[in-house]
C-alpha positions in Angstrom: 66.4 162.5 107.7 65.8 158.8 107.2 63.1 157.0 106.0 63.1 153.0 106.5 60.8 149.9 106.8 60.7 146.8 108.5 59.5 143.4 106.3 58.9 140.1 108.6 58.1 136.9 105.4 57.8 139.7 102.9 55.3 141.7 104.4 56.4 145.8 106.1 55.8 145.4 109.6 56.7 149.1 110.7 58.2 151.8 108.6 58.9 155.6 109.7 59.0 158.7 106.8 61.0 160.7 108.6 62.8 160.5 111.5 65.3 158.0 113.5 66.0 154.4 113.4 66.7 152.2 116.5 68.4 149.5 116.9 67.7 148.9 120.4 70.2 145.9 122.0 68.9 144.7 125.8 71.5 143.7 127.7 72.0 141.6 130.6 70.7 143.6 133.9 69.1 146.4 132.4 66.1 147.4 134.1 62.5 149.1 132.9 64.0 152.7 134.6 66.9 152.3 132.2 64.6 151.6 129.3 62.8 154.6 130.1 65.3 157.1 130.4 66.8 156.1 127.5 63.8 156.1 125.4 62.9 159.8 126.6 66.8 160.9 126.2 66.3 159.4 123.0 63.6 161.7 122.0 64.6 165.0 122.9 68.2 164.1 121.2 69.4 166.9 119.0 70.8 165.6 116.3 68.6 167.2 113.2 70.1 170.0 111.4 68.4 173.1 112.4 68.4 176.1 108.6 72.1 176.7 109.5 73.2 172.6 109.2 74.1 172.4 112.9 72.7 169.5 115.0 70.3 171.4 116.5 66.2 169.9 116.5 64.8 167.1 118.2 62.6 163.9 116.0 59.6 166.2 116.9 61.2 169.1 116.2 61.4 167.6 112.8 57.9 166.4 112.8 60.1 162.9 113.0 59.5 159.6 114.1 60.9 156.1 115.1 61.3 153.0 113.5 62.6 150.6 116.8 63.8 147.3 115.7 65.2 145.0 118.3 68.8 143.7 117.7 70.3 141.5 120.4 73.5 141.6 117.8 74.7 144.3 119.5 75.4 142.9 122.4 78.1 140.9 120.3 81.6 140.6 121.7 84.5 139.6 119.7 87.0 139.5 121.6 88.2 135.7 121.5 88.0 133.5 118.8 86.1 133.9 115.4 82.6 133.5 116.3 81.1 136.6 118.7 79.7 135.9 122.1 76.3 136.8 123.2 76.0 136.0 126.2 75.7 139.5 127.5 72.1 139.6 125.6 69.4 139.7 127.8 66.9 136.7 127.9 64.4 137.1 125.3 61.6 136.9 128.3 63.6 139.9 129.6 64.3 141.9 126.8 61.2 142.0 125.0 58.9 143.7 127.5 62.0 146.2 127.9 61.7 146.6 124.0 57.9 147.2 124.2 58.9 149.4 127.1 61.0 151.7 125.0 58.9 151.8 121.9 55.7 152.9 123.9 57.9 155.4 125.8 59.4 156.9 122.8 54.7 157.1 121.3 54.4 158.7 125.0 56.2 161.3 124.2 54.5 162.2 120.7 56.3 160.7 118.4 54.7 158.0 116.2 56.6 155.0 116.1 56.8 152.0 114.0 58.4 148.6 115.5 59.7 145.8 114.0 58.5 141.9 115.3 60.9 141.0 118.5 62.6 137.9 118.0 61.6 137.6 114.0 63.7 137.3 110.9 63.7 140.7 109.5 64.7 142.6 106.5 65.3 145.9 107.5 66.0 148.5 104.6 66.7 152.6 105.4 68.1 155.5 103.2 69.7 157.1 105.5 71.0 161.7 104.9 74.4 161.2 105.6 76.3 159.4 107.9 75.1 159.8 110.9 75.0 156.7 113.7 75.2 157.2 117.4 75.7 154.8 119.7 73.8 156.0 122.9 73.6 153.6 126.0 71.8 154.5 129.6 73.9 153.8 132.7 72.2 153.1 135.6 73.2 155.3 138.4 
């Protein structure tokens, strides 16, 4: 499990007890279907340990939630020089209604979510139960 918090000048913004956090990147021609899927993908993902330690429950299997924080860093490519590109990064006028998008998809399926403040300076801190990071991305079709 991980529990985390979002500050914005000092203050928590959005915190989950227990559950997932999401570093959500918005790239350059992703779309509000793509958003969606993602976010619901997102919440039935198995990757809680079920009594044996396998991978096995969902966030609300858990009784889990979501801290979302929006992170056009990820979008990042390094690839020449020394300083990363981002021009893959969607707009902000594009990505943050996709942002809201996926954060009130992921409270539509049950699970209470927490957000961070799109386009703010923020101190993110999480204790995180082992290692575990995916990188999940939805393709459209």
């Amino acid at each position: 499990m991980i529990r985390a918090h979002v500050r914005v000048d000092g203050k928590v913004v959005g915190e989950v007890q227990r559950g997932m956090v999401i570093f959500l990147g918005v790239m350059k021609g992703d779309t509000a279907t793509e958003a969606q899927n993602l976010a619901l993908r997102i919440s039935r993902f198995r990757f809680f340990a079920d009594e044996t330690g396998r991978m096995n429950l969902s966030a609300s299997q858990v009784g889990g939630g979501a801290l979302v924080v929006s992170q056009f860093t990820l979008a990042a490519d390094g690839r020449k020089g020394r300083r990363p590109s981002f021009d893959a990064a969607a707009p902000p006028s594009e990505a943050e209604p996709l942002y809201e998008l996926f954060a009130e998809t992921l409270a539509g399926e049950g699970l209470p979510v927490g957000r961070g403040v799109f386009g703010a300076h923020m101190e993110v801190d999480c204790v995180g139960d082992g290692p575990v990071t995916f990188i999940l991305e939805e393709i459209a079709t």
